[in-house]
N, CA, C and O atoms as a GROMACS GRO file, in nm:
protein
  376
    1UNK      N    1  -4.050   0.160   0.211
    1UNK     CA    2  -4.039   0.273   0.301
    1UNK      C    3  -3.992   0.226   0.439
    1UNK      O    4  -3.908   0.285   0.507
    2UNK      N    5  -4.055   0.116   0.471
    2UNK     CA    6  -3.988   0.065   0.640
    2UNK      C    7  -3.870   0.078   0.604
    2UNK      O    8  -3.790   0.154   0.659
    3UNK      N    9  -3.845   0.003   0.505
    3UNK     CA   10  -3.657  -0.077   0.481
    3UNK      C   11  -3.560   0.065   0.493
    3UNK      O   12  -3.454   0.067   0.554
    4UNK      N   13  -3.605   0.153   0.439
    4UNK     CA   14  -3.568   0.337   0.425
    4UNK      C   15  -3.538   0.323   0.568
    4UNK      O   16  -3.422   0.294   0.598
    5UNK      N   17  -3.643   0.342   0.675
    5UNK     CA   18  -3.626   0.370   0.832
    5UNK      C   19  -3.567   0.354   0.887
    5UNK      O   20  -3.512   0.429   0.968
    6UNK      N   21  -3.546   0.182   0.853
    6UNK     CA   22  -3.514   0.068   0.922
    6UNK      C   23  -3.312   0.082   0.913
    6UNK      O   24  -3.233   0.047   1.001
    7UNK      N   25  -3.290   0.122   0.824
    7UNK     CA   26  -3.171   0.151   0.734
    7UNK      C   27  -3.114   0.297   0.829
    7UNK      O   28  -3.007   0.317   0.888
    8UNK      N   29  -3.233   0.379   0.812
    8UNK     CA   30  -3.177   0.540   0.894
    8UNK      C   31  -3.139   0.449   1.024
    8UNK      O   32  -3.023   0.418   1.054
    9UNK      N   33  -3.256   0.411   1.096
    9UNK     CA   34  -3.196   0.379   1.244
    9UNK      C   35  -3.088   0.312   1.286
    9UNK      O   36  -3.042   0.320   1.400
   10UNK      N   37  -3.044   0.240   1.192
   10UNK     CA   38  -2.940   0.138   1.230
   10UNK      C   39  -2.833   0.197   1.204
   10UNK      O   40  -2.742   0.169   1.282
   11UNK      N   41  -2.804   0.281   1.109
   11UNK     CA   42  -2.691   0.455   1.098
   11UNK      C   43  -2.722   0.490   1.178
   11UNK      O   44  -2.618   0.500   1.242
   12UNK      N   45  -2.812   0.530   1.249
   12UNK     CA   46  -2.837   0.637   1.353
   12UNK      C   47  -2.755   0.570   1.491
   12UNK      O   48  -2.660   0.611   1.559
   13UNK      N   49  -2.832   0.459   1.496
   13UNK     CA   50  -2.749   0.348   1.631
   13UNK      C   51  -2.591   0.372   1.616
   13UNK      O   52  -2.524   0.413   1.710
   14UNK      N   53  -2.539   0.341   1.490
   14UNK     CA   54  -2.384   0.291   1.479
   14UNK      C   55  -2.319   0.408   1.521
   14UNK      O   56  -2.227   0.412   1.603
   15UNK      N   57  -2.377   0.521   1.452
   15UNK     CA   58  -2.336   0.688   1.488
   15UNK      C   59  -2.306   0.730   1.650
   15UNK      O   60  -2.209   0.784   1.702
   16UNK      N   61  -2.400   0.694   1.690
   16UNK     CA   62  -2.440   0.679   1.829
   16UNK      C   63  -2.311   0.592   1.958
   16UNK      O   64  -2.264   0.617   2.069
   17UNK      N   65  -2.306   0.519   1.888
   17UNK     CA   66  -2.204   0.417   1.944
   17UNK      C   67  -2.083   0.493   1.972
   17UNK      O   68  -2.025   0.553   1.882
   18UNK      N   69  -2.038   0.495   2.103
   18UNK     CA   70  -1.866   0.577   2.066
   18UNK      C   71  -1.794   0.475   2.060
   18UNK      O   72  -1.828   0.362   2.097
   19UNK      N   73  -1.662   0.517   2.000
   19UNK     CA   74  -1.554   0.445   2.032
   19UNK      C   75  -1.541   0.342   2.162
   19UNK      O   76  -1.624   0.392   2.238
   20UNK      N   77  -1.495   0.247   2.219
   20UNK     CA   78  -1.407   0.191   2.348
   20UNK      C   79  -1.299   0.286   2.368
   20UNK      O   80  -1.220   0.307   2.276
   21UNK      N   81  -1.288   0.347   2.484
   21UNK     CA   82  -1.158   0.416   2.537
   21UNK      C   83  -1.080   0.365   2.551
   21UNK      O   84  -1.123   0.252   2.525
   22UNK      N   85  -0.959   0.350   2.583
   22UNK     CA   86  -0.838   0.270   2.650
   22UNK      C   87  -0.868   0.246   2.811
   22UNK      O   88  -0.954   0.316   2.865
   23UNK      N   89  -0.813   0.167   2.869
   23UNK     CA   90  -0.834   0.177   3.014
   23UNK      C   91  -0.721   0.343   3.052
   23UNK      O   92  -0.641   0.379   2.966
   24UNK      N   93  -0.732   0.405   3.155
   24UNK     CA   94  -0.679   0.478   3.196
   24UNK      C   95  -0.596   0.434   3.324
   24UNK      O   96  -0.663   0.390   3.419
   25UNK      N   97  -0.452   0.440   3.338
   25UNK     CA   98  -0.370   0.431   3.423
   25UNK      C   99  -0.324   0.544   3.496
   25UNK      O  100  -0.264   0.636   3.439
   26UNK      N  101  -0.344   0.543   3.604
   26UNK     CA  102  -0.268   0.677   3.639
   26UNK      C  103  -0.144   0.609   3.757
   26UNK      O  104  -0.161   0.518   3.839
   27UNK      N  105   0.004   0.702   3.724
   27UNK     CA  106   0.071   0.705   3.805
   27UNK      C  107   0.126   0.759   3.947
   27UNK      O  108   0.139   0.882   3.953
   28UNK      N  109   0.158   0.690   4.056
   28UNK     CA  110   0.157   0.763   4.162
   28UNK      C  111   0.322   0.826   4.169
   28UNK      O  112   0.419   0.764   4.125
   29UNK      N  113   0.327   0.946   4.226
   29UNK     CA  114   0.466   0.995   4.204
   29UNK      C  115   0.463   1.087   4.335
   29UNK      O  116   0.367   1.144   4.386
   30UNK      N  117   0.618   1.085   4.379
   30UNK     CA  118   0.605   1.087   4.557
   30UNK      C  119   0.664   1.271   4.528
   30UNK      O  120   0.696   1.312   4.417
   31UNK      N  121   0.666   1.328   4.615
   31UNK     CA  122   0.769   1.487   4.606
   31UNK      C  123   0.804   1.486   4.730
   31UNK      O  124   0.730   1.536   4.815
   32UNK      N  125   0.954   1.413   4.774
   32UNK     CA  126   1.008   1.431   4.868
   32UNK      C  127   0.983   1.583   4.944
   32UNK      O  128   0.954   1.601   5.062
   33UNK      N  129   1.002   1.683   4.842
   33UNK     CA  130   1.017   1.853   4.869
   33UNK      C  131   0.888   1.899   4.912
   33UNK      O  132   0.872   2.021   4.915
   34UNK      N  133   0.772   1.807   4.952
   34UNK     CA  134   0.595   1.865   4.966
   34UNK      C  135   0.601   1.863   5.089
   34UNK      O  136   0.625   1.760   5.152
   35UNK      N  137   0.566   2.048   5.175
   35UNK     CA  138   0.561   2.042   5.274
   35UNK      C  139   0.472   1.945   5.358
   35UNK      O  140   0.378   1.908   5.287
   36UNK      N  141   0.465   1.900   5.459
   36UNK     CA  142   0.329   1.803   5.516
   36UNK      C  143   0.293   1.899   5.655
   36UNK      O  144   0.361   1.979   5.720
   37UNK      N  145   0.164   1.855   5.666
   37UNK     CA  146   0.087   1.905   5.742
   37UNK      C  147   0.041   1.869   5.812
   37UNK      O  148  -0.050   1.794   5.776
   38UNK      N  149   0.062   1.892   6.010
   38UNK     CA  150   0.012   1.796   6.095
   38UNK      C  151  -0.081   1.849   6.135
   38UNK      O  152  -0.097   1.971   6.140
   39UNK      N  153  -0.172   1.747   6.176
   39UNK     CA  154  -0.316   1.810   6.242
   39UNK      C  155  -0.360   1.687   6.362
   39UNK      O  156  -0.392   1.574   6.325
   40UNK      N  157  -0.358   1.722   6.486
   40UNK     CA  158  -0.408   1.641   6.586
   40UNK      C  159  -0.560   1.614   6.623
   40UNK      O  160  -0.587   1.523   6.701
   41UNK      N  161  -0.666   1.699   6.562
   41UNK     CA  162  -0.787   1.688   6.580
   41UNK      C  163  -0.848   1.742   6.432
   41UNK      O  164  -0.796   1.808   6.341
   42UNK      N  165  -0.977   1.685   6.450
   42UNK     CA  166  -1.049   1.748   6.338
   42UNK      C  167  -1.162   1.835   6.426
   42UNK      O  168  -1.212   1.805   6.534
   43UNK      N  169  -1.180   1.929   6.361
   43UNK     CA  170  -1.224   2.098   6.494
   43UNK      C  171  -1.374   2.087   6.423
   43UNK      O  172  -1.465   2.045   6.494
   44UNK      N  173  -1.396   2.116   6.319
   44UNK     CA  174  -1.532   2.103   6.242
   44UNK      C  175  -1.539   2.047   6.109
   44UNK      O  176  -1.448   2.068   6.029
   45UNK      N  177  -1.675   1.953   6.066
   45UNK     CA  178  -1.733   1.962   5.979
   45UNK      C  179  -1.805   1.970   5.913
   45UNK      O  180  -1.890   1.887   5.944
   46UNK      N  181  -1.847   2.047   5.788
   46UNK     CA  182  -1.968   2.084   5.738
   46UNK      C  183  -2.038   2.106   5.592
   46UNK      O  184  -2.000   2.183   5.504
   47UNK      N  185  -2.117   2.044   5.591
   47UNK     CA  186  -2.194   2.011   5.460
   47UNK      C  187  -2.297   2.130   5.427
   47UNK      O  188  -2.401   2.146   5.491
   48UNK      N  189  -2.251   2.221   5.309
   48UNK     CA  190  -2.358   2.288   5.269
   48UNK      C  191  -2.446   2.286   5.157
   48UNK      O  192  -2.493   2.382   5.095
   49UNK      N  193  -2.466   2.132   5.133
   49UNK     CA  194  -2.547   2.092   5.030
   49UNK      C  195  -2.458   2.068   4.896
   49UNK      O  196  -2.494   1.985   4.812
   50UNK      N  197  -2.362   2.130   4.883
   50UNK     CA  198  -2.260   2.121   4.804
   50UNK      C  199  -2.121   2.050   4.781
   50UNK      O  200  -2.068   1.988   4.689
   51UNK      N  201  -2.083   2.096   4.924
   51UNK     CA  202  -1.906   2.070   4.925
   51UNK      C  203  -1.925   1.985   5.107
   51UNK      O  204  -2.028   2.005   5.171
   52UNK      N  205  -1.825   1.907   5.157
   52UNK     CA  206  -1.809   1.886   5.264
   52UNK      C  207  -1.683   1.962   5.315
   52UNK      O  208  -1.586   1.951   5.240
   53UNK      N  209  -1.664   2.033   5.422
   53UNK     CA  210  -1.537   2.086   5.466
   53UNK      C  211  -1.516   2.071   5.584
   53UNK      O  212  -1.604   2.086   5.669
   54UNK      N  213  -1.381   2.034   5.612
   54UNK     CA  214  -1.313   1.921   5.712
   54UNK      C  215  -1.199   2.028   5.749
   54UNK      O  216  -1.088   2.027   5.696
   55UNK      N  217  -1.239   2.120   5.848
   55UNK     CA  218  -1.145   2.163   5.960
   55UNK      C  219  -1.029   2.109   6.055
   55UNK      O  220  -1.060   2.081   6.171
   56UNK      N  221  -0.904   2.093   6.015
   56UNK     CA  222  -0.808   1.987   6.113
   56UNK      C  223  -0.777   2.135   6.210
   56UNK      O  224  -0.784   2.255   6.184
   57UNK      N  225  -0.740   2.052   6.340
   57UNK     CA  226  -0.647   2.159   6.413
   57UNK      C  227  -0.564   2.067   6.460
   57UNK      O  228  -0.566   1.947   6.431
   58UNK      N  229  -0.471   2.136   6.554
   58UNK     CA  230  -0.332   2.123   6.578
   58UNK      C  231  -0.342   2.225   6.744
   58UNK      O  232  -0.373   2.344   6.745
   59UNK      N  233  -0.311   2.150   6.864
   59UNK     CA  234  -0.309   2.149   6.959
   59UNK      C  235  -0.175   2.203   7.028
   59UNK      O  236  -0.106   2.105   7.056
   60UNK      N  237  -0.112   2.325   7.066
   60UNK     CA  238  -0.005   2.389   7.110
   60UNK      C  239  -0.005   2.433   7.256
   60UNK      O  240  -0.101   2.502   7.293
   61UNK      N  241   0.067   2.409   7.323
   61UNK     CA  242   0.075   2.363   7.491
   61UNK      C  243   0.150   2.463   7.517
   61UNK      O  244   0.247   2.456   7.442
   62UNK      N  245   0.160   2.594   7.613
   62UNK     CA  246   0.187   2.660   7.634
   62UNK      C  247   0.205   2.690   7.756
   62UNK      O  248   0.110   2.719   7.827
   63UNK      N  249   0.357   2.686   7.809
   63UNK     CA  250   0.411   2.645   7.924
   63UNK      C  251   0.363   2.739   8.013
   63UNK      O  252   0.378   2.855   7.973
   64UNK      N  253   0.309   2.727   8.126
   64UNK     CA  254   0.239   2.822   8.198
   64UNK      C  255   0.347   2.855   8.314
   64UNK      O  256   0.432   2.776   8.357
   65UNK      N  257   0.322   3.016   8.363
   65UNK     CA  258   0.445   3.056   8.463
   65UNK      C  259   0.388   3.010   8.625
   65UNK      O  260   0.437   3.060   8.726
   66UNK      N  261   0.280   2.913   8.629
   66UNK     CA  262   0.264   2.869   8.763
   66UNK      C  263   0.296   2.709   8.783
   66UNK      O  264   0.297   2.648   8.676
   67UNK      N  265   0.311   2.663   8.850
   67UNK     CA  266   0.356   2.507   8.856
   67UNK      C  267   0.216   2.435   8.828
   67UNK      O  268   0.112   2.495   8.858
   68UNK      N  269   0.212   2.320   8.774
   68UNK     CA  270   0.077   2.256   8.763
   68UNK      C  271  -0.017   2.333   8.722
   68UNK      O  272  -0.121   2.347   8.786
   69UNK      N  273   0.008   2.394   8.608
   69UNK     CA  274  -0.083   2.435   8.524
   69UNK      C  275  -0.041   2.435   8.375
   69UNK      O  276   0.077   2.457   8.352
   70UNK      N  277  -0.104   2.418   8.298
   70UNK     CA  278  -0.098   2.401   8.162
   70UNK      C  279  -0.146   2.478   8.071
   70UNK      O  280  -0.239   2.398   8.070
   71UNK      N  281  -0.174   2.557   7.991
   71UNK     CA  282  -0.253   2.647   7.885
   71UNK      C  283  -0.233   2.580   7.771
   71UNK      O  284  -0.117   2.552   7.740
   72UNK      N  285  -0.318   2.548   7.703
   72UNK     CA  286  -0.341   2.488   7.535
   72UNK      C  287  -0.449   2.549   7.437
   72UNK      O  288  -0.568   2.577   7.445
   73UNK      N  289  -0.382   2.553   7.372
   73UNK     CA  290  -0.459   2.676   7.263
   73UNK      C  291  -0.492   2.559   7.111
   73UNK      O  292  -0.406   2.478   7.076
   74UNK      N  293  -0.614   2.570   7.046
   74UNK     CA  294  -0.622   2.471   6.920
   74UNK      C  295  -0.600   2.577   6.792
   74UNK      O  296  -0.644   2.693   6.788
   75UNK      N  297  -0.526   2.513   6.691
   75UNK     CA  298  -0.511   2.660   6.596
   75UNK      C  299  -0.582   2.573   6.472
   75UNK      O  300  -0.620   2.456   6.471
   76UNK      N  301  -0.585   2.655   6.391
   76UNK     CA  302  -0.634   2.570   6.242
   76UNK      C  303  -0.516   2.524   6.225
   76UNK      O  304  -0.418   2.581   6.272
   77UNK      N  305  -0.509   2.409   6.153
   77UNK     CA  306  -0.405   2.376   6.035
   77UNK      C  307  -0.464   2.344   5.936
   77UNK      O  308  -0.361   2.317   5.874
   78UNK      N  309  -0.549   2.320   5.857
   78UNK     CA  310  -0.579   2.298   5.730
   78UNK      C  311  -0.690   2.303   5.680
   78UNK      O  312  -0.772   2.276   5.768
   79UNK      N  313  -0.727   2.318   5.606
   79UNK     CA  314  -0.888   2.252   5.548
   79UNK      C  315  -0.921   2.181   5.420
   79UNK      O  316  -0.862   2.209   5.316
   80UNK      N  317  -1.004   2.099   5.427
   80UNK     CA  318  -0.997   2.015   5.360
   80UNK      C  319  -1.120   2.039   5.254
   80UNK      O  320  -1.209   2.084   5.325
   81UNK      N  321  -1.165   2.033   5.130
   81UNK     CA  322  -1.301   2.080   5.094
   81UNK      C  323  -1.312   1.982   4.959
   81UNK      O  324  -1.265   1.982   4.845
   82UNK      N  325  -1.414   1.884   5.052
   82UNK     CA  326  -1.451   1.798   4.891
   82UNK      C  327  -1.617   1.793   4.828
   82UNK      O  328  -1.712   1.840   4.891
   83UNK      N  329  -1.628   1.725   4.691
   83UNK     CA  330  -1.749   1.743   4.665
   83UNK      C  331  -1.809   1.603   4.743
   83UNK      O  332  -1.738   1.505   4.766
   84UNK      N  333  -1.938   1.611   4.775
   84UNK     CA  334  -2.057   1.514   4.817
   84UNK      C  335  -1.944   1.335   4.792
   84UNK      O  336  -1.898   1.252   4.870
   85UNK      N  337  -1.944   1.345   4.690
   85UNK     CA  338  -1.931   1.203   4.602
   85UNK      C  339  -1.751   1.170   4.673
   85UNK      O  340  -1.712   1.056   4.699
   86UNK      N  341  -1.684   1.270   4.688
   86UNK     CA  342  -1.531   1.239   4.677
   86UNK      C  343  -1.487   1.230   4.867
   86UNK      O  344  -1.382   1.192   4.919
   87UNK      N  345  -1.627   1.288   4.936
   87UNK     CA  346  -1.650   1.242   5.036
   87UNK      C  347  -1.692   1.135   5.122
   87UNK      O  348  -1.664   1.105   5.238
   88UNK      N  349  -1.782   1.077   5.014
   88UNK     CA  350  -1.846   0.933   5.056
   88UNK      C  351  -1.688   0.844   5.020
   88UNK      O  352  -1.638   0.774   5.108
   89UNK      N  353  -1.629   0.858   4.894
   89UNK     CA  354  -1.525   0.785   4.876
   89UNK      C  355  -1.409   0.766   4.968
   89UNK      O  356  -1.336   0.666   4.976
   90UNK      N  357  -1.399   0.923   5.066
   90UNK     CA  358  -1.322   0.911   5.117
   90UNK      C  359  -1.316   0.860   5.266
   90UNK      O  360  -1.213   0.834   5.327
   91UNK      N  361  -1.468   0.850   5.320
   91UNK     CA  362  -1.533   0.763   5.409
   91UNK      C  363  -1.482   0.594   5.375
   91UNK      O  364  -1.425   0.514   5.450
   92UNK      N  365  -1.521   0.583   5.252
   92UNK     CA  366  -1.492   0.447   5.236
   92UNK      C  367  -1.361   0.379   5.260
   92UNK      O  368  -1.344   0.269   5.312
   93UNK      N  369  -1.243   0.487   5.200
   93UNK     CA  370  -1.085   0.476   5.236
   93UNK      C  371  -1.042   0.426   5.355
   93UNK      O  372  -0.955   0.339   5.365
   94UNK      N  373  -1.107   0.485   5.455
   94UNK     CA  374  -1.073   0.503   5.562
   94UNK      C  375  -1.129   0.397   5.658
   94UNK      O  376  -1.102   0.402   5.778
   0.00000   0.00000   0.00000
């Protein structure tokens, strides 16, 4: 009766076992035609337990009609929204 058990479990183990995958390669591929997006500051960011989201802005100078004065306005340009994990990674990048 052990030898019976002993026999299931070791089917049971092999069953259990997956395959080896292949390694996975991935290729990088450029698109000349991808608009890009400038951003001079990052305006906010914020973690809601979930996602991190990364507010860029973009800083526009707006010629003022008095001498020596300047007006600048910050607009959005983008946002960025990653999970917890793809955030720490991207801390690390950087």
């Amino acid at each position: 009766m052990a030898d019976q058990s002993q026999k299931a479990m070791e089917q049971h183990e092999q069953a259990a076992e997956a395959p080896e995958r292949p390694a996975l390669t991935i290729r990088r591929a450029d698109l000349p035609e991808l608009a890009e997006t400038f951003a001079d500051s990052i305006d906010l960011t914020f973690f809601d337990g979930q996602t991190v989201r990364i507010n860029f802005g973009v800083t526009r100078f707006d010629l003022a009609q008095q001498p020596g004065s300047v007006n600048a306005q910050r607009l959005p340009a983008c946002r960025l929204v990653l999970t917890p994990d793809a955030a720490v990674e991207l801390m690390n990048q950087i």
